[in-house]
N, C-alpha and C positions, 0 to 999 in steps of 0.2 A: 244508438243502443250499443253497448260494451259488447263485443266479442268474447263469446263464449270461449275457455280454455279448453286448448286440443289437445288432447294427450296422444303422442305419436310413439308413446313403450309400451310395457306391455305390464302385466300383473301374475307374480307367480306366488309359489306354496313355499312358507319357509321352512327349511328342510330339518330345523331342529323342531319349533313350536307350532309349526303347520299353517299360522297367521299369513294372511293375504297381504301382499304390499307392492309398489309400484316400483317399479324402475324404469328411467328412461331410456332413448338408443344408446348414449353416451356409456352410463354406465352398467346395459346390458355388455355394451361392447368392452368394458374393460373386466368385465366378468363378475359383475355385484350383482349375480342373479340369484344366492343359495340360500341366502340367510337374509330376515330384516331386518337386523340390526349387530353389532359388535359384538353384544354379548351373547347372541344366538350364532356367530362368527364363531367365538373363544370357546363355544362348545366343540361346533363341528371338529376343531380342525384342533383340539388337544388329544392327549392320549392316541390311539390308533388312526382317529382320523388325520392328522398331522402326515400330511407328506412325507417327511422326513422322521417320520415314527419309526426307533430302531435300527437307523443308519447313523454311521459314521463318517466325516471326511477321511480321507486317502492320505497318507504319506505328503503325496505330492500336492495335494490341494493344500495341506496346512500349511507346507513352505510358500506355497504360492500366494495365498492369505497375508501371510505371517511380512514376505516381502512387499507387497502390496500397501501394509499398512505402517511398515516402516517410517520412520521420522514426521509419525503426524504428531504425535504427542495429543496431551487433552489439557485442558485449563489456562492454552497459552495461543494469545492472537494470532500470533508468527507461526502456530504450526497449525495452522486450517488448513484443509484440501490437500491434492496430493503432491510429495514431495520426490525425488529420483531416489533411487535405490545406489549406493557406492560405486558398485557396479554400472549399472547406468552413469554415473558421473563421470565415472573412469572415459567411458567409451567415448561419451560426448567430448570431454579435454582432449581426449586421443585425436577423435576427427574436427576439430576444431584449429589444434595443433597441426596437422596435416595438410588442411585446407591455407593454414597461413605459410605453409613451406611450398605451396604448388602454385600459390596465385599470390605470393605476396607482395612481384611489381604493379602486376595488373591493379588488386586494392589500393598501391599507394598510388597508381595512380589516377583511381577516382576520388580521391581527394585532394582537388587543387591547394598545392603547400601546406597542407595538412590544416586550413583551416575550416574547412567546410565546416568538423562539426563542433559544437561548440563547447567543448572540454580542449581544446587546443589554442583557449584563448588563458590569456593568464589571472591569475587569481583575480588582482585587482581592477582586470579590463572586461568582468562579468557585470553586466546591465543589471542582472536582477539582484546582485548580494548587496547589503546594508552592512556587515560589520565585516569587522578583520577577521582574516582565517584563523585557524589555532597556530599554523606554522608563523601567523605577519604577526601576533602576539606576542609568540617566545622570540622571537629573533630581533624583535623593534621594540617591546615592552622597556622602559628604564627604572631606573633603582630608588629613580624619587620624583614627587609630581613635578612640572617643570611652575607650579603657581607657586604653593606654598612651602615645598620642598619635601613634605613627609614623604616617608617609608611606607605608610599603611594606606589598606584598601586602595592599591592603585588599578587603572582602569586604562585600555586606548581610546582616546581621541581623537576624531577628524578636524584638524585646526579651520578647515573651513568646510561646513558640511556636505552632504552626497545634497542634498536637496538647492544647493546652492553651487552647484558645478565640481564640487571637491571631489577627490581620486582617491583610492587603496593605495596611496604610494607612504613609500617611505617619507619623502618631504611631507608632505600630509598627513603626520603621524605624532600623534605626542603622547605621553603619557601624564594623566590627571589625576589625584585623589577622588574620591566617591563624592565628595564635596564640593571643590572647584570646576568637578564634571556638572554637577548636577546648579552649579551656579552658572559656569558658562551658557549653558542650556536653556537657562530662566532671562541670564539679564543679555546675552549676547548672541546665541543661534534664534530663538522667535524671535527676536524685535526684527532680524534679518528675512528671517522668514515672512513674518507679516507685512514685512514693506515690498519684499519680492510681489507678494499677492494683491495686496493696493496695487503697485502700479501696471500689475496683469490685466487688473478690472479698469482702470484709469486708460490703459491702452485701447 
């Protein structure tokens, strides 16, 4: 046989419309004992009822609002939630700055030869990047594909791919038309690739 529902709140007078209504401990305890409902809420507590009926903020509270809400902006993803005030920025650089002039053998030396972490490895010896950086671009990018020779839509290429043992190096670098990229790609990195995987599974 179902178990009959306990009700462990209690039942009060709504204090605009006088209607009977229940609330639980939960939200006895958060204080939704007055009214049963929003709209009988929106009465209480406009006009004179409203806590805040006829008061002003303070001088100091609106700067302190006004700092507070500083650089959150609206309509833009990057400015959710709270952000430092200049002020605060300032301080933090300040003791940041400080920190690196008191302890800055100590730091250097929890980093064994400054590899520990792992922006102290160099561009093209990062495990997880796939393409050239912006800087192995401009500085290794050439003036004409090395297939067919044009000038247009050039692109860098890894003469032998990341997925086939190939490196971010300079020797490892050519530059391709959009064309000969996209042919070497079709008739000569898969076929590489698919016989890499044959004989993975052949293994």
């Amino acid at each position: 046989m179902p178990r009959e529902y306990v009700r462990l709140g209690s039942t009060f007078a709504c204090a605009v419309c006088g209607t009977a209504f229940y609330r639980s401990p939960a939200q006895i305890r958060a204080g939704a004992s007055k009214t049963c409902s929003r709209a009988c809420m929106g009465v209480l507590t406009s006009g004179a009822g409203n806590p805040f009926w006829g008061r002003r903020h303070t001088t100091a509270t609106k700067a302190s609002i006004a700092r507070a809400r500083k650089g959150r902006g609206t309509g833009n993803q990057h400015a959710r939630g709270y952000r430092h005030t200049d002020e605060a920025k300032a301080r933090i650089a300040a003791a940041s700055r400080q920190l690196w002039a008191d302890h800055r053998e100590q730091m250097l030396a929890n980093l064994p030869r400054g590899a520990a972490h792992k922006f102290a490895k160099a561009p093209e010896l990062r495990r997880h990047r796939k393409q050239f950086t912006v800087r192995q671009r401009r500085e290794w990018a050439g003036t004409n594909c090395a297939y067919c020779a044009t000038t247009e839509y050039l692109e860098m290429d890894h003469i032998i791919p990341i997925f086939d043992g190939g490196t971010h190096t300079r020797a490892n670098a050519q530059t391709l038309c959009r064309g000969c990229n996209l042919w070497k790609v079709t008739h000569v990195d898969l076929p590489r690739y698919y016989a890499a995987r044959s004989a993975d599974h052949r293994g």
